[in-house]
N, C-alpha and C positions, 0 to 999 in steps of 0.2 A: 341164718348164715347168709352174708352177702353173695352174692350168683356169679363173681368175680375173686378170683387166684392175687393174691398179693403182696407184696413185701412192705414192710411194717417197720421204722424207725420209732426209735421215741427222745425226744431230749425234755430236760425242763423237770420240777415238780407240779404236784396236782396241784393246781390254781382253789386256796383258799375262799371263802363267800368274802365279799369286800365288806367293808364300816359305814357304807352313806346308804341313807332314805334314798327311795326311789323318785326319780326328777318330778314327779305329781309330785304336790304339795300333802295331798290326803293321802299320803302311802306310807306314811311313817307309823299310821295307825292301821295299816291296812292287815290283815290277817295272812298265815302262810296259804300257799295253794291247797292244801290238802286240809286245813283246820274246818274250812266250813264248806267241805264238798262232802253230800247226803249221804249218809252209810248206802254202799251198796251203788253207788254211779259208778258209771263208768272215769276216770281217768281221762284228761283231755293232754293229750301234747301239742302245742302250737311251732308251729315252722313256719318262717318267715324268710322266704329267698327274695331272689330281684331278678329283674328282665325275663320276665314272664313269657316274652315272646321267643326266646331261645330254646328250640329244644330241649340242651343240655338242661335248664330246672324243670322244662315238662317230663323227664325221664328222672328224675331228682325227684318230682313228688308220684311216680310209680311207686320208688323203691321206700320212701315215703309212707307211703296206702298200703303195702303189704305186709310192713312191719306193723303198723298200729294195726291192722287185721289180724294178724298173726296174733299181736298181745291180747286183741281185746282192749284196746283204749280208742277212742276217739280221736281222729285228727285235724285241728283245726289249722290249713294249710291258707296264707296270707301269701299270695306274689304279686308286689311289685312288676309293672310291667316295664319301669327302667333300671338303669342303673345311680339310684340317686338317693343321698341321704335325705333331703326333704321329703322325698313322698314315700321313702320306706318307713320314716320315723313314726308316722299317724299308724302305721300297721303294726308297730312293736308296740307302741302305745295301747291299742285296741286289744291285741294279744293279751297282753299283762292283764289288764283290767280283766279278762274272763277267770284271773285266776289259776292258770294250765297246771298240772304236775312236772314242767318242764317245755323249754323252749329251745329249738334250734336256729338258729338266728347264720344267714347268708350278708356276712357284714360288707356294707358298701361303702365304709368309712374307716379307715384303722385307726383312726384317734377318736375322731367326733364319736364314736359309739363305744370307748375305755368306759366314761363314767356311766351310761346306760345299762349295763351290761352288770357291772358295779353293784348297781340298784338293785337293778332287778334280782342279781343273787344275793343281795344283803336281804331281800323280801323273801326268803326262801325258795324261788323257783330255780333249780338249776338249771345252767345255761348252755348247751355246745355250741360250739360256731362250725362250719362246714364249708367247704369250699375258696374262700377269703383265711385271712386271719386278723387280729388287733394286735398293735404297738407293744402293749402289754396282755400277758396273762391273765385277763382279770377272770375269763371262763372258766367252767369247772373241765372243757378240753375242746381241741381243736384237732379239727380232722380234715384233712384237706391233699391233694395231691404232691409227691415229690417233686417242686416243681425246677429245684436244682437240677437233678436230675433227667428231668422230663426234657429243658432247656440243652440239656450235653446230647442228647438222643438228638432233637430236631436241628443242631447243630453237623452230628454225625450225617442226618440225613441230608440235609441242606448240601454238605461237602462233598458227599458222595455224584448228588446230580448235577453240579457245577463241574464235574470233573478237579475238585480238590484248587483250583484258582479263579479269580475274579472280586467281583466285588457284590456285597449283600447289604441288603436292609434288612431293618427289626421296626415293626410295627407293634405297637405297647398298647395297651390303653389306656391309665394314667400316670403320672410321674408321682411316686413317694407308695402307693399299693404295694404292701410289703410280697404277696403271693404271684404280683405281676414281675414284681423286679425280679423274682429267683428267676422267672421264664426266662427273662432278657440277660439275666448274668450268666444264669448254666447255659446258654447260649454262649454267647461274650467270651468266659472264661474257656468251654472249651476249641473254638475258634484260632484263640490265642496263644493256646497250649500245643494244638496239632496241625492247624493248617496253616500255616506261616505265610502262605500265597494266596490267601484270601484278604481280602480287604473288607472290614464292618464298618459301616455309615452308623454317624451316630443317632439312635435310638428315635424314630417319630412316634407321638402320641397320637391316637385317635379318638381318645373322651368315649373308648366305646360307642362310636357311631361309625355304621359303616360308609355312610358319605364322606364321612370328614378321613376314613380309611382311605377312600378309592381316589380321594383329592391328593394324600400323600404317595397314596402308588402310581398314580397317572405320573405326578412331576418328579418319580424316580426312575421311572423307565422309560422319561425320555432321555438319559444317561446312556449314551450307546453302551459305557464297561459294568453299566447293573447285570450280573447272572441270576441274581436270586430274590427272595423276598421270605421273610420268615415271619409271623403273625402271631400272636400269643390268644389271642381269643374270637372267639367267631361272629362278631361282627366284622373286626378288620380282616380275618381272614375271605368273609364275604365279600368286601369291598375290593381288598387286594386281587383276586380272583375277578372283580368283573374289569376292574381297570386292566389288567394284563387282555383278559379277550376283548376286551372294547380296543386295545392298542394292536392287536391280531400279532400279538407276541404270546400265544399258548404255544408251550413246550420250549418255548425261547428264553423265556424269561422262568426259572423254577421259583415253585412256590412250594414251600413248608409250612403247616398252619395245624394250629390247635385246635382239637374238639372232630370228629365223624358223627354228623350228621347223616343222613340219609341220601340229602341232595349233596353232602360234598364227597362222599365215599363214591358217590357215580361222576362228579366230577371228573375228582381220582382217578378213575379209570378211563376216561376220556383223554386224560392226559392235562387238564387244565392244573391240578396238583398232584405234587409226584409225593407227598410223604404227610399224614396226618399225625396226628399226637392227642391219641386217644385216651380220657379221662374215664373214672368211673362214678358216673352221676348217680346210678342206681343204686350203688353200694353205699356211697355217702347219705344218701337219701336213706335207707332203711336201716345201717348199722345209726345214725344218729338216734332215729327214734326208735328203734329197737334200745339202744340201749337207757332213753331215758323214760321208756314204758318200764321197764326191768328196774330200775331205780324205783320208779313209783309205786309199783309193787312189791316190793322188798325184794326184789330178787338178786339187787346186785348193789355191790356196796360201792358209793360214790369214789370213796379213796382207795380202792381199785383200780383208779383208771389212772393210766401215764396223762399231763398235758397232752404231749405234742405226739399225733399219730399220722404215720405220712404216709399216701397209697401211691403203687409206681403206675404208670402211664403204659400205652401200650402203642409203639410205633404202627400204622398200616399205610401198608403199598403198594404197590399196583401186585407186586409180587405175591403177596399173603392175604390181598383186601378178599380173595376168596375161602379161604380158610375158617375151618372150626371155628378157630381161638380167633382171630378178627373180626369174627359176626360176633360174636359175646359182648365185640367192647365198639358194634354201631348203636348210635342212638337211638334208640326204637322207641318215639313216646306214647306207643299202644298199650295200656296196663289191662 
């Protein structure tokens, strides 16, 4: 059971195996995962995240490592130390080829990796995606945060430390990422719905890098009517965060930002961010492969599972960042 309390949507049907060969050319002949794995092995599940340097996937392959302990399978855990479709694709590649009893795959593409994905469960491996999501359905599910949701919360919080007017940035990190835009719309949307005196700048990208983060927040606050800054994932909230203290506008300038780290939870309290928007990396990380060890075992029946499974976020603040239930949901990448 994941270590984390949470609420649970589902839309969509279970995503069928797709019709096409797998993008290798020798894969159309290739056997299933389990056909020629030695009576009596262990079970391999392969996970493939990205930005390896983010805590948030370092506590992602905890929960990871304690579910395939807990089964008894093997886990062959692949990260990407970017966020980038070329240099993830050579690891989903490498994955397949060992043949795994299932993959969980951290899509860093929501189109370029439909047909991969495709393949790969036409070859019999089943697929969950985690954290990200794809265009289509082609996964047998998708598990990832509320991030409609999530975005109406750091909205709330946003408005609360501006005193309810002014004017705000949203810092994204790419344009068209189906799991980014909910951040930025459940943001957007409740902005528009409740706080009538606030003013949203429209949306800056940062390619996920926090340079290119802190280049958009420098040239936003030098805007005397900027009150705020909202960030949707933790490189730009990094960068947003040094640009404000590099500009020696902490506590002047608020800042709402995605993901509790270690070092931004003391931030937080420092006063450089007044509101994080806590994920659960751990949970994704071990109900994934928890449940496609349990698949591979017979234990759990694949058309059991809804597509689309959503986990809610968990606001901390300077208020609560001491609290039971908000240490549950800091990033602790010690397993």
């Amino acid at each position: 059971m994941s270590r984390f309390t949470r609420r649970f949507g589902t839309t969509g049907a279970v995503a069928g195996a797709a019709a096409l060969a797998l993008i290798l050319s020798s894969c159309s002949s290739t056997p299933s995962a389990g056909d020629d794995a030695p009576a009596g092995d262990e079970p391999t599940i392969a996970f493939v995240a990205a930005q390896m340097t983010a805590t948030y996937f370092q506590v992602m392959q905890c929960g990871a490592k304690a579910a395939a302990d807990e089964n008894g399978v093997k886990l062959d855990w692949q990260g990407d130390p970017n966020w980038d479709l070329k240099t993830q694709t050579p690891l989903i590649n490498a994955a397949v080829q060992t043949k795994p009893a299932g993959l969980v795959l951290v899509p860093t593409d929501p189109v370029g990796l439909i047909e991969t994905v495709e393949n790969i469960s036409a070859d019999d491996i089943p697929v969950l995606t985690v954290d990200g999501s794809l265009d289509e359905p082609v996964e047998l599910q998708n598990i990832r945060t509320d991030n409609l949701s999530a975005g109406a919360l750091a909205a709330d919080a946003l408005a609360k430390a501006v005193g309810g007017k002014g004017t705000v940035l949203v810092i994204a990190s790419f344009p068209g990422v189906a799991a980014n835009a909910e951040r930025v719309d459940g943001f957007t949307e409740r902005m528009a719905a409740e706080y009538p005196d606030i003013t949203v700048l429209p949306t800056e990208y940062s390619d996920a890098d926090q340079s290119k983060a802190a280049q958009k927040a420098a040239a936003a606050i030098a805007n005397p009517d900027l009150k705020g800054i909202y960030t949707t994932l933790a490189p730009a909230s990094a960068g947003a965060s040094a640009a404000i203290q590099a500009a020696n506008k902490t506590g002047e300038v608020k800042l709402v930002a995605y993901d509790a780290d270690p070092a931004q939870v003391a931030d937080l309290k420092a006063g450089v961010y007044d509101a994080l928007v806590a994920q659960d990396p751990y949970g994704l990380g071990y109900d994934s492969v928890d449940r496609l060890a349990k698949i591979a075992k017979g234990e759990l029946d694949p058309s059991s599972l809804e597509y689309q499974e959503y986990v809610s976020a968990f606001i901390i603040d300077r208020d609560n960042a001491d609290t039971e239930e908000a240490q549950r949901f800091i990033y602790k990448p010690s397993c």
